[in-house]
Structures are given as structure tokens and as C-alpha cells.
C-alpha positions as CSV (number, residue, x, y, z in Angstrom):
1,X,0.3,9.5,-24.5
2,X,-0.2,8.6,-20.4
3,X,2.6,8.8,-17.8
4,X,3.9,7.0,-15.4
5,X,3.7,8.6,-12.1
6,X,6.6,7.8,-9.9
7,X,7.2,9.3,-7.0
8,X,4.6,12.1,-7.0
9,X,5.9,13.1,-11.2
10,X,3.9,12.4,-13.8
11,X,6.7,10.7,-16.3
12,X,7.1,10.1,-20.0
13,X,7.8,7.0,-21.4
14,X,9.5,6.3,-24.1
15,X,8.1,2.4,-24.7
16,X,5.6,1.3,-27.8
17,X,2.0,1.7,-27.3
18,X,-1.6,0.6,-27.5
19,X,-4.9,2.6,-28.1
20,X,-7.1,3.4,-25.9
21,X,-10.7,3.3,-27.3
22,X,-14.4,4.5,-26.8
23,X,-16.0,1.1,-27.1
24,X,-19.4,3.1,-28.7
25,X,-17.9,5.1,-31.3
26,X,-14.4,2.5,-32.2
27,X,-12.7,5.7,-32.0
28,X,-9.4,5.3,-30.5
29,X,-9.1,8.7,-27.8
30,X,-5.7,8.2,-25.8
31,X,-2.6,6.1,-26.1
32,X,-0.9,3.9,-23.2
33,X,2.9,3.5,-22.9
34,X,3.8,-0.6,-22.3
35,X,6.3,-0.5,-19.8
36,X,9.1,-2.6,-19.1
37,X,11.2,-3.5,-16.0
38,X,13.0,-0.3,-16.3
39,X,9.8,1.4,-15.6
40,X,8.9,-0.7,-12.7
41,X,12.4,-0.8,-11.0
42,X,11.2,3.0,-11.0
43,X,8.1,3.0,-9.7
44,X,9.0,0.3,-6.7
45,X,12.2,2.7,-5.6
46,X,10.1,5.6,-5.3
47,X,7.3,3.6,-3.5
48,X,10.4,1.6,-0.9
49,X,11.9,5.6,-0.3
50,X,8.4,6.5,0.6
51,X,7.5,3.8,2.8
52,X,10.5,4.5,5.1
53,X,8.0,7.7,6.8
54,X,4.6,6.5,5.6
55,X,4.7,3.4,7.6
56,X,5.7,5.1,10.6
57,X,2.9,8.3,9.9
58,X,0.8,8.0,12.3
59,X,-3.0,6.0,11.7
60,X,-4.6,9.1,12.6
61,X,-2.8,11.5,10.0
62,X,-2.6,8.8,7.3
63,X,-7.1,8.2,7.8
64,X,-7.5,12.1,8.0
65,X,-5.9,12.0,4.1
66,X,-8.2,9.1,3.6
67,X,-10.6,11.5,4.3
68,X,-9.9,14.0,2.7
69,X,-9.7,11.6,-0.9
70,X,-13.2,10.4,0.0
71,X,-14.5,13.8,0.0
72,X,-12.4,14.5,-3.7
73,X,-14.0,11.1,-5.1
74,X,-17.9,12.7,-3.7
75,X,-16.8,15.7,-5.5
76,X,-15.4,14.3,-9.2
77,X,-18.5,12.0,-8.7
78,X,-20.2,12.4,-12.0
79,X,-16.7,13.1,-13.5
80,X,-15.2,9.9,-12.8
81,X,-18.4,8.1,-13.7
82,X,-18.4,10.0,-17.2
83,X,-14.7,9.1,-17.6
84,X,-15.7,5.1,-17.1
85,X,-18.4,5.3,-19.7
86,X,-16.4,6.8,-22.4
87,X,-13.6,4.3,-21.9
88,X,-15.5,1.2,-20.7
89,X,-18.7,1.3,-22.5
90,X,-20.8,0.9,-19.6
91,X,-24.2,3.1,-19.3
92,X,-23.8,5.8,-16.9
93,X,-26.5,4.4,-14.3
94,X,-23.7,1.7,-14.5
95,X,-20.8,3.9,-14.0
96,X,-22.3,5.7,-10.9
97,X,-23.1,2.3,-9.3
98,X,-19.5,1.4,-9.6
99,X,-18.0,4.7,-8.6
100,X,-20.2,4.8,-5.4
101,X,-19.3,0.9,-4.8
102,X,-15.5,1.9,-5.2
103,X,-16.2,5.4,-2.7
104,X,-17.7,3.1,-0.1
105,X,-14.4,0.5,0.3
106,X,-12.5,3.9,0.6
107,X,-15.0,4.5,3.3
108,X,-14.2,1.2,5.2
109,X,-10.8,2.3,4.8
110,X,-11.7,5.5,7.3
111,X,-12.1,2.7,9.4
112,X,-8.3,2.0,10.2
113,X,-7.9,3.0,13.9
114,X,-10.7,0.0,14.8
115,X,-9.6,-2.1,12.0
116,X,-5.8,-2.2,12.6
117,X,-6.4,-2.8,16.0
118,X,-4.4,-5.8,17.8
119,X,-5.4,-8.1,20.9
120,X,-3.8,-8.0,24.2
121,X,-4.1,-10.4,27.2
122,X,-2.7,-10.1,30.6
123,X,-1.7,-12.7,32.8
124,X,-1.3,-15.6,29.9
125,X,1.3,-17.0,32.3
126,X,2.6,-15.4,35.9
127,X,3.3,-11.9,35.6
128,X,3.2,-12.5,31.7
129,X,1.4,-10.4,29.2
130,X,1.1,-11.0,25.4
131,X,-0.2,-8.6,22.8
132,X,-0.3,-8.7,18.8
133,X,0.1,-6.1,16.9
134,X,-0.6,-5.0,13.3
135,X,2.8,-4.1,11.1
136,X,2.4,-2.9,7.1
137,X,4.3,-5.2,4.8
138,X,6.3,-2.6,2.5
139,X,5.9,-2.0,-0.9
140,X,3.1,-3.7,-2.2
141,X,1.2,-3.7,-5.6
142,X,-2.2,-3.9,-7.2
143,X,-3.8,-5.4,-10.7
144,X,-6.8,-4.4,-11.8
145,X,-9.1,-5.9,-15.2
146,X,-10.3,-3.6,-17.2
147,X,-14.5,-4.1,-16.6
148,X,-14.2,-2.2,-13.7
149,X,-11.1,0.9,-14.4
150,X,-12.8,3.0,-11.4
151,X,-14.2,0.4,-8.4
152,X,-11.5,-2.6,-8.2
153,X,-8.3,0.3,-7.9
154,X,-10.4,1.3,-5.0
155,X,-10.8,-2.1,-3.7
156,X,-6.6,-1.9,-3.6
157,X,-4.7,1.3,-2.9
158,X,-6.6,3.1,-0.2
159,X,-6.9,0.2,2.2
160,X,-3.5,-0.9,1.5
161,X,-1.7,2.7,2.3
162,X,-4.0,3.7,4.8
163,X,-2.6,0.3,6.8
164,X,1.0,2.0,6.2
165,X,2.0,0.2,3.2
166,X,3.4,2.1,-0.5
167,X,1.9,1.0,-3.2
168,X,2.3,0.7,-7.3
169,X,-0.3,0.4,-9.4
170,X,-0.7,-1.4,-12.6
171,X,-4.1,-0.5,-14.1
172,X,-5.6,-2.4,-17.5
173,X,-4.1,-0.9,-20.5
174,X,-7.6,-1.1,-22.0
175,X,-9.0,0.8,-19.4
176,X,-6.3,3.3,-17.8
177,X,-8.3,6.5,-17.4
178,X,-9.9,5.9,-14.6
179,X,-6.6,4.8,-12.3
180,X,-5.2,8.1,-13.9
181,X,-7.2,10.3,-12.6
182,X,-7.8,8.5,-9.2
183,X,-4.1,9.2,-8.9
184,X,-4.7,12.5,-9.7
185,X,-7.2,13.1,-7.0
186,X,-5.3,11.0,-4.7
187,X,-2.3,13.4,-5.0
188,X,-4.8,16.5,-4.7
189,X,-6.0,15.1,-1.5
190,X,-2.1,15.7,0.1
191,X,-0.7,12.1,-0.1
192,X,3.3,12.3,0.3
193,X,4.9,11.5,-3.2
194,X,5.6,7.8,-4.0
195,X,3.1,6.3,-1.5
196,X,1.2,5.9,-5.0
197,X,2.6,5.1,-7.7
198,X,1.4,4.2,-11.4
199,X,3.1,2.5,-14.1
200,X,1.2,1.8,-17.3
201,X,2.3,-1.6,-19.0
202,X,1.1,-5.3,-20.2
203,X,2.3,-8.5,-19.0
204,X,5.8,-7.4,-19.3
205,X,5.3,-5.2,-16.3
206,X,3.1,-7.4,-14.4
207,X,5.2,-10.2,-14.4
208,X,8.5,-7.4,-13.7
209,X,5.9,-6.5,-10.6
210,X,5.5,-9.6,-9.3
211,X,9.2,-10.8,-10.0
212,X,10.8,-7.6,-8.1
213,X,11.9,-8.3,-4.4
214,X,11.3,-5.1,-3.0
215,X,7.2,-6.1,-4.1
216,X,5.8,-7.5,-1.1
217,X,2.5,-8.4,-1.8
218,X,0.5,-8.3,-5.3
219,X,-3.4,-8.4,-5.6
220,X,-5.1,-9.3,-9.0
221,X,-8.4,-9.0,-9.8
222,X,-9.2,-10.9,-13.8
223,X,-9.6,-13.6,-15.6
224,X,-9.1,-17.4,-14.2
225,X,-6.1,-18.0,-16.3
226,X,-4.3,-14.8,-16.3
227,X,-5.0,-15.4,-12.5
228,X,-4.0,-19.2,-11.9
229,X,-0.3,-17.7,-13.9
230,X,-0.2,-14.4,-11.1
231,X,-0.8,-16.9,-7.9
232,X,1.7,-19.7,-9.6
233,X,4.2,-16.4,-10.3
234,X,3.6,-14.8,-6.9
235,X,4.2,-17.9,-5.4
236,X,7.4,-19.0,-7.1
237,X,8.9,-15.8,-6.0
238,X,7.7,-15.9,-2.1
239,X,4.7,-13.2,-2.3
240,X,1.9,-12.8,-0.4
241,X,-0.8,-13.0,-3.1
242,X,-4.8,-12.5,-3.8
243,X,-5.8,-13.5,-7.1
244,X,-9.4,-13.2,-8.0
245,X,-10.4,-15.0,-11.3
246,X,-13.4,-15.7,-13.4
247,X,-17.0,-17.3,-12.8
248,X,-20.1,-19.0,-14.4
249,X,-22.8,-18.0,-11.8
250,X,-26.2,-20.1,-11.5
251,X,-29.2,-18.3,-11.3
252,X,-31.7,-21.1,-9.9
253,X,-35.3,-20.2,-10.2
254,X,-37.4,-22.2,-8.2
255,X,-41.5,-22.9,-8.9
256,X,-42.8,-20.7,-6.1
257,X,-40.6,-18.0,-7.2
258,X,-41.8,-14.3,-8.1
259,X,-41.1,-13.9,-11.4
260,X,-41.9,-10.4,-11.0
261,X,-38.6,-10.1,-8.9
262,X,-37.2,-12.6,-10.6
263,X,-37.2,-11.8,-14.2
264,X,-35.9,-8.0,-14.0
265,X,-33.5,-9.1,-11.9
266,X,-32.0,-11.9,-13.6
267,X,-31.8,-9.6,-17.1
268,X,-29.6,-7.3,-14.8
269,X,-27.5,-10.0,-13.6
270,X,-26.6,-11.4,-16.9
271,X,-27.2,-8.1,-19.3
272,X,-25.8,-5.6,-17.4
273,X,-21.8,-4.0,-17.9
274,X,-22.8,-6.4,-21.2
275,X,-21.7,-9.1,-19.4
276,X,-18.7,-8.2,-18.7
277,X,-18.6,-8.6,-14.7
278,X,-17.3,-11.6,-12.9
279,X,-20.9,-11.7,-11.1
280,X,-22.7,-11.7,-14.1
281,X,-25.9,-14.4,-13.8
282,X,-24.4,-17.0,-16.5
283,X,-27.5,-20.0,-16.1
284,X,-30.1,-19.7,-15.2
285,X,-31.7,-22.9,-13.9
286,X,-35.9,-23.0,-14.3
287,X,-36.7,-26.1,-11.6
288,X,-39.6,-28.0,-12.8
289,X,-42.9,-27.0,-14.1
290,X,-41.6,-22.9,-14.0
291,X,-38.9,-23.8,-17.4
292,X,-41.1,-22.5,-20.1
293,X,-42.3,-19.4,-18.4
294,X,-39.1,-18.6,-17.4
295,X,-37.7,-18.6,-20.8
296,X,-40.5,-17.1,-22.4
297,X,-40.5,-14.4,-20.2
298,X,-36.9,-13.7,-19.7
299,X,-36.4,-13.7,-23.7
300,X,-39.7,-11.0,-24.2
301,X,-38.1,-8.6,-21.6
302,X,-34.7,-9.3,-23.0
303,X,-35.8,-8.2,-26.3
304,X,-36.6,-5.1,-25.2
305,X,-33.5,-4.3,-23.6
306,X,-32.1,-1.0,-25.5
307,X,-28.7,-1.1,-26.9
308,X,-25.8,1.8,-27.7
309,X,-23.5,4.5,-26.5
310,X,-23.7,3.9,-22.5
311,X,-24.4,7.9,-22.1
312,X,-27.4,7.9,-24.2
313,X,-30.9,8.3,-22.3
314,X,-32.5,4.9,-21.8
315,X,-29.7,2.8,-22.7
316,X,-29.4,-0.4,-20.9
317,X,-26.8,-2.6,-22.6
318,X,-23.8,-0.7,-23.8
319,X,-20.4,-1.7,-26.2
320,X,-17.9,-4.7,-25.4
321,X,-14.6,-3.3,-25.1
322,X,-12.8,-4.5,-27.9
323,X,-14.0,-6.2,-31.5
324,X,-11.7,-8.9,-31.0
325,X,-13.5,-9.2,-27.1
326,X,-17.0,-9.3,-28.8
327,X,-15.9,-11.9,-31.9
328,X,-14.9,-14.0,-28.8
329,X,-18.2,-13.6,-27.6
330,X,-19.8,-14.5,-30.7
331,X,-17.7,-17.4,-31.4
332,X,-18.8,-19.0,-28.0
333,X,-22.5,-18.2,-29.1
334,X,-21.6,-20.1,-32.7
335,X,-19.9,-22.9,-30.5
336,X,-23.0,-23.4,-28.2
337,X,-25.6,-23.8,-31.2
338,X,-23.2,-26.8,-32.9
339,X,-23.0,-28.5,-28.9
340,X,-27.0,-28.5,-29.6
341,X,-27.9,-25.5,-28.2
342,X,-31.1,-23.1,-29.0
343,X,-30.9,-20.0,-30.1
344,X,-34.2,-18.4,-28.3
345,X,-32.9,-14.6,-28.7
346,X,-30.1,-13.4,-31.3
347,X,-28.1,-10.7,-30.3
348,X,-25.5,-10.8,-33.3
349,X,-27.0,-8.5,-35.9
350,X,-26.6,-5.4,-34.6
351,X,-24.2,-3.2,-36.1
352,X,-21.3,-1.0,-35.6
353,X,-19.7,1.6,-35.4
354,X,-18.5,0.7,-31.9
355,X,-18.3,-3.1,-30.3
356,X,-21.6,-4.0,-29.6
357,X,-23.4,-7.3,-29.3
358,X,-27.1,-7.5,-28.2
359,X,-28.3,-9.4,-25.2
360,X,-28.7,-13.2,-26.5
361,X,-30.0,-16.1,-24.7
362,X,-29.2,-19.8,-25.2
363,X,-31.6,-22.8,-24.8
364,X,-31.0,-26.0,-23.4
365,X,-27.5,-25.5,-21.9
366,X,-25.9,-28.2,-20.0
367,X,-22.9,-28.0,-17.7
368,X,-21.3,-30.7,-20.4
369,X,-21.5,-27.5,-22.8
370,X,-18.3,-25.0,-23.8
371,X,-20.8,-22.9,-23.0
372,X,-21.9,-24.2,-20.2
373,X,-19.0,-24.4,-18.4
374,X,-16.9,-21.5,-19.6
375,X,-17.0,-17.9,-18.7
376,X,-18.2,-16.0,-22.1
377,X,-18.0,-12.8,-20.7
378,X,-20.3,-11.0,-22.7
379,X,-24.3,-10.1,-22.9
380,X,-25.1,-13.5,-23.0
381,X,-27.5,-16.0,-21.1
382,X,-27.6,-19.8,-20.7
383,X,-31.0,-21.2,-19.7
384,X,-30.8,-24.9,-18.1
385,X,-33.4,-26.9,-17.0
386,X,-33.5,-29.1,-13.7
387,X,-36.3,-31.6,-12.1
388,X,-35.1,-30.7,-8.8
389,X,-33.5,-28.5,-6.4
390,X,-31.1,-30.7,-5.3
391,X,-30.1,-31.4,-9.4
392,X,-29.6,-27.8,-10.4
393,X,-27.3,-27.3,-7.2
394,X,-24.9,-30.2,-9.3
395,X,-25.4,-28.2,-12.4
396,X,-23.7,-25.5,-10.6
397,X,-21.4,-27.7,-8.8
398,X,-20.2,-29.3,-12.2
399,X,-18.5,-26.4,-13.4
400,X,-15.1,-25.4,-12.0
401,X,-16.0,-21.7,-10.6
402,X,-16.8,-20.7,-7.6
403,X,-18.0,-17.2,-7.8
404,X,-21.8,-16.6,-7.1
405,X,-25.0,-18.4,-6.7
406,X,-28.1,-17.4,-6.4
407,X,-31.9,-18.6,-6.1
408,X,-35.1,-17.1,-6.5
409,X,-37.9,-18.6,-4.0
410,X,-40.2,-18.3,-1.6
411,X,-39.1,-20.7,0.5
412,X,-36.9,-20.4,3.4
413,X,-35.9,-24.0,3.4
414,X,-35.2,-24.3,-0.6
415,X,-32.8,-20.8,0.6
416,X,-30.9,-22.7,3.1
417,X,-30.2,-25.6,1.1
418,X,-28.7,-23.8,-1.3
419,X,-26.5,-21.9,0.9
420,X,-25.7,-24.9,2.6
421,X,-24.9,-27.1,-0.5
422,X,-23.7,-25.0,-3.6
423,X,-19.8,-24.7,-3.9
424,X,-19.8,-20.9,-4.2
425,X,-17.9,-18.1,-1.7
426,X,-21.2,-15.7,-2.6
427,X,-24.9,-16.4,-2.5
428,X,-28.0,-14.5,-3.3
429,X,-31.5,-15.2,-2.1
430,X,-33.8,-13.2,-4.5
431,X,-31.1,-11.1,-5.5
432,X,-29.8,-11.0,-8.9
433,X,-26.3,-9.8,-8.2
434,X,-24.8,-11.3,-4.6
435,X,-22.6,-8.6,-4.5
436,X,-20.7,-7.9,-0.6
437,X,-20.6,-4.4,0.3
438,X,-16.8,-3.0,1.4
439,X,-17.0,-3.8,5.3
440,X,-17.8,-7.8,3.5
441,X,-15.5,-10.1,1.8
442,X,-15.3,-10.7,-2.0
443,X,-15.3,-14.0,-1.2
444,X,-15.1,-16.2,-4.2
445,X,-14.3,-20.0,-4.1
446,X,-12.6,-22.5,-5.9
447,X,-11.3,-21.7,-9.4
448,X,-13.1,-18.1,-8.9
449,X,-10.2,-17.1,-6.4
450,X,-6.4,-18.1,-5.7
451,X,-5.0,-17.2,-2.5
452,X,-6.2,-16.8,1.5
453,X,-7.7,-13.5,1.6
454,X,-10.2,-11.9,-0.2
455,X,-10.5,-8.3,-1.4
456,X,-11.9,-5.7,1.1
457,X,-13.5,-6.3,4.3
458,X,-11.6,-7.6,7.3
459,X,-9.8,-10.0,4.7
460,X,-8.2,-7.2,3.2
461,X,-6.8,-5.2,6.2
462,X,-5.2,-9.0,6.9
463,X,-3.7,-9.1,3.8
464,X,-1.9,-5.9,3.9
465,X,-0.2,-6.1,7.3
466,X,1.9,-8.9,9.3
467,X,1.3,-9.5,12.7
468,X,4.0,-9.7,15.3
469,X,3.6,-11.4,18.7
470,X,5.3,-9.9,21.6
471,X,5.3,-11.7,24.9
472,X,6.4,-9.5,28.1
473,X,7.7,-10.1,31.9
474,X,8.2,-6.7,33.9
């Protein structure tokens, strides 16, 4: 069974369990202790002790450790890429784009000397001066989904600590490998004990996280519920909070687009991590007399997508995580064809062992759709149709997310009013997957996101400190 590891020891718990499975094979290959507040309580003393000499380390010394855990990550590359694959499902060209997305935001956080930077300005008054400086919050604490067990704990700890803070970690229970052995490394790269911290748990210890008042700040990363409940808890107990939730992302495809670009690019949008990313493409719109060709030609190419064990040779759409995730799946596919939707490409018939469901595409989706308006979360694709520009931008606008958009044109004009006019915090232009790099926001909007500031970029170093004022006569 995992430990806990508080305070630089790796500790048993003695809590129920659930298994931890590979998604290809069903075969369950580790178990994962639930704790409680007991556990927590733990975890958040060890991280408070630390955070007495972290936060006063100085930014030099704390960055030359970041370093030193960047160059650990470069060298458990293919390691930690393998590890996601066996416990996520995801092919291994997927793995290594997430590991090297996750390495980068550590890279950012090298950045801290410029980034934790304040302002100063002399003479604001007679022989007055006032400068702001950048102060870590305490103990603060991180929630990761499970679609992403390597990148998004990267998004949180190492720009959090670097900035002076202690952190606990709560990774997914379905996916805790990959924050395991992250905290591994993280220790191996000559961290003091209990500036990381991992505890192992459910919603028991979330809510235990977000409840305790030594817990400064709490950043979620998940699904729109579970993250409309962490901003409502986070609030109700006076935390500083980011919660980032779920999407339904509008690919538009425009008459003058290059379907060439397009096409490929839209099958990795919706198809790829089998749909289970919160920038997955979820409609695509075809705008006028390009409809039919889109559909035919994204369902041929779809067809051929191959489907299994994500560290198989030529494998492009691996396992859903869980049976239960991919009956979900399949009941929103059964849901869409009674609303009156087509079925142009089944993906239901493929079977086990292992939780997979092939890519499927969906006809004649309208935003008045389950769905068409609800994030599925799997390997499948709503086409919509639209007479205009202007009328797929309220498609996208209908539903309550926020996420992503994205069009496919050659236009530069048709580009611009989509940036300008669709209700979404990320936008693509001939991109499939508008996805910032580290030194960027994730910047989703609406029900996509509840909170101020956004994971990584500037956003995040803003999150993690508290800036103090101090106005001075000599």
C-alpha cells in the first residue's frame, strides 16, 4: 500500500483502501490508503514547522534546488512518462508531452528572482518612498484530477515553495503514482523535510484540507462540480482559492479552412488522452457549405484511429480510467441518440480486458443537447452545424463553460472575431488544442474556472504570495 509522506518520512497508514489500476489490462497494480483528518492534521504540522526556515531561505538557495529537481525530472524522463501510461492509460507519445509540459512550469519556476520581484518608487510624496514587496502565504495545498497524475502536481508545488511557501499535496486516488514519485525525486533533489508533503485520501481529506486553518491557500484542478463545492468550501472558511473546472470546447471550422490542418488536428483535440482532458475539442461547428466534408472526413480519419494498451507501437487512443468512467461515457452517447442525435461513428463495441471505448462521433448536436452542453469526458465528438460565423460563436456561447475555443480559417478577420466575441479565457486559431505554455495563464472563464488567478504564469506567482506595502520617511 502507498504512504503518506510527512515531514520528509514516508508513513503507513492504517485507513481503508482503493485500487489502483492499469486502465489497459483492468488489473489492479497498487493500493491507496483514504486518509482522514488525522492524516492531514499531520501532514499540515510538518509542512507549518517547515515553513518557519523555508520562507526565510533565501530565493537564491531555494531556485538552485529548483534546479537541481528540474535536472532529476530531465533525468527520470521516460520513467515518469512510463509510470503515467501504466496508471492513466494514456499512449506514451501522450505521456511525454505531459511530462515535458509539467518540466517546463518547473522551469518558469527557476524564474523566481525576476518573478518575485516587487516595485519601488521614490519621491511619491516629499522625502517619501514606497516599495511593495512579495511575502509567501504559509502552508498551502494542492489538488490535482487524475487525467493528468504527472503535469498539473507540477503546475502546483514547485512554483508554490520556490516563492517560500510549504506545501501538502493531495494527488487523485485513481492516479497517485505519478505525485509519488515526483515526491520522491523532489526529496532526491535536497528539499528540507516537510516543505512537501503528501497525504493520500478522497473527499474526506480534501475537505479536512481545505477546512484546516493552518491551510492558507488551496488550488484544484477537476471537474466543474467537484470544483464549484472546493471554491464554495474554500470560501466559507476564508482561503485564498483557484479552482479550475470542466469545459465543452467549440471547434469552429470555417469554409476557407484547410482541412488538411484542420482535420488531424481536430481528431487530436477531441481523441487524444481519450478525451479525457479539460481542452479536449467537444463540437465541432462546420460553418456553411464546409458541414458535410467536415463530417465525412473527420469520421474516415477517425475510423482509423488505433485503439489499446497506450505503450503499444502505433497506438493512438488508449483506456478510460475506470469501467464505471467509460459506462458514463457510454450512457451520454445512448442519451445523445434518444435527444435525436446521429450516430456517424460507433465506438462502443470494442472489447475488454481493460476500459476502452473507441473514438465516436455524434451528428447533429445542438447546444439544447445533454450532450451538447455537458462535459462527456471521454473519446467522443459532437459535430454541429451553423449558417454563420456569428451563429456558431452562440452555439459556444450557450453552453455554461468557458474553457477553450478555437477556429480553423484563413481569414484574419473571421480570427479576430472570434477572439473578440466567444466567452472563453483560451482561444486557438488553427490550433486544435489552445493550450498556454508555463510563463502563460491557464486562463479559463466562466464555469471553466472559480477564483482570481489562474494556474502558472504570472497568475500563479500572485496567488502564492501577499504583498505588503511599506511607505518610508528618512
Amino acid at each position: 500500500m502507498l504512504k503518506n509522506l510527512v515531514g520528509g518520512e514516508w508513513k503507513e497508514v492504517s485507513r481503508p483502501a482503493l485500487p489502483v489500476y492499469n486502465p489497459a489490462t483492468g488489473e489492479v497494480i497498487e493500493e491507496v490508503p483514504l486518509s482522514g483528518p488525522e492524516e492531514v492534521g499531520e501532514a499540515v504540522a510538518a509542512a507549518a514547522r517547515a515553513f518557519q526556515s523555508w520562507s526565510r531561505t533565501p530565493v537564491m538557495e531555494r531556485v538552485r534546488l529548483m534546479f537541481r529537481f528540474k535536472e532529476l525530472l530531465e533525468r527520470h524522463f521516460e520513467e515518469l512518462a512510463r509510470l503515467v501510461t501504466l496508471h492513466h492509460g494514456k499512449t506514451l507519445e501522450e505521456a511525454r508531452g505531459e511530462v515535458r509540459r509539467g518540466i517546463e512550469v518547473v522551469d518558469f519556476a527557476c524564474g523566481a528572482p525576476t518573478l518575485l520581484q516587487g516595485r519601488t518608487l521614490r519621491e511619491v510624496s516629499s522625502g517619501v518612498d514606497q516599495n511593495l514587496f512579495h511575502y509567501p502565504l504559509g502552508v498551502v495545498a494542492g489538488i490535482p484530477p487524475f487525467n493528468f497524475p504527472v503535469m498539473i502536481p507540477l503546475w502546483m508545488f514547485p512554483i508554490a515553495v520556490v516563492a517560500g511557501n510549504t506545501f501538502v499535496l493531495k494527488p487523485s486516488e485513481k492516479t497517485p503514482l505519478g505525485a509519488v514519485r515526483l515526491a520522491e525525486l523532489f526529496l532526491e533533489a535536497g528539499f528540507p523535510e516537510g516543505v512537501l508533503n503528501l497525504v493520500h485520501g478522497g473527499q474526506e481529506a480534501v475537505e479536512a484540507l481545505i477546512a484546516h486553518p493552518e491551510v492558507r491557500a488551496v488550488q484544484f484542478v477537476g471537474s466543474e462540480p467537484v470544483a464549484r463545492r472546493v471554491y464554495a468550501l474554500a470560501a466559507e472558511h476564508g482561503k485564498r482559492v483557484s479552482a479550475a473546472g470542466g469545459a465543452k470546447n467549440h471547434l469552429v471550422v470555417m469554409p476557407d479552412a484547410d482541412l488538411d490542418l484542420a482535420v488531424p488536428a481536430i481528431l487530436n483535440s477531441a481523441f487524444g488522452n481519450a478525451g479525457e482532458r479539460c481542452l479536449a475539442g467537444s463540437v465541432a461547428v462546420g460553418v456553411g457549405e464546409v458541414g458535410p466534408e467536415l463530417l465525412e472526413r473527420v469520421v474516415a480519419a477517425a475510423s482509423r484511429l488505433k485503439v489499446g494498451p497506450g505503450w503499444e507501437e502505433g497506438v493512438q487512443v488508449g483506456p478510460l480510467i475506470r469501467e464505471e468512467h467509460r459506462q458514463r461515457v457510454v450512457r451520454y452517447i445512448n442519451r445523445g441518440l434518444e435527444e435525436g442525435a446521429g450516430l456517424a461513428l460507433d465506438g462502443r463495441g470494442i472489447e475488454g480486458p481493460g476500459f476502452f471505448l473507441g473514438p465516436t462521433v455524434l451528428d447533429r448536436v445542438s447546444p439544447g443537447m445533454v450532450v451538447g452542453r455537458e462535459e462527456i469526458f471521454g473519446p467522443v465528438l459532437s459535430v454541429s452545424y451553423a449558417q454563420t460565423l456569428e451563429e456558431a460563436i452562440r452555439q459556444a456561447n450557450a453552453v455554461s463553460y468557458g474553457n477553450m475555443a478555437c477556429i480553423f480559417t484563413q481569414s484574419g478577420r473571421n480570427a479576430r472575431v472570434l477572439r473578440e466575441e466567444v466567452q472563453a479565457g483560451m482561444v486557438g486559431v488553427n490550433v486544435g488544442v489552445a493550450q498556454p505554455f508555463a510563463f502563460y495563464p491557464f486562463s479559463g472563464w466562466r464555469a471553466s474556472f472559480f477564483g482570481d488567478l489562474h494556474p502558472h504564469g504570472p497568475d500563479a506567482f500572485l496567488f502564492y504570495t501577499q504583498r505588503k506595502v511599506v511607505v518610508e520617511r528618512w
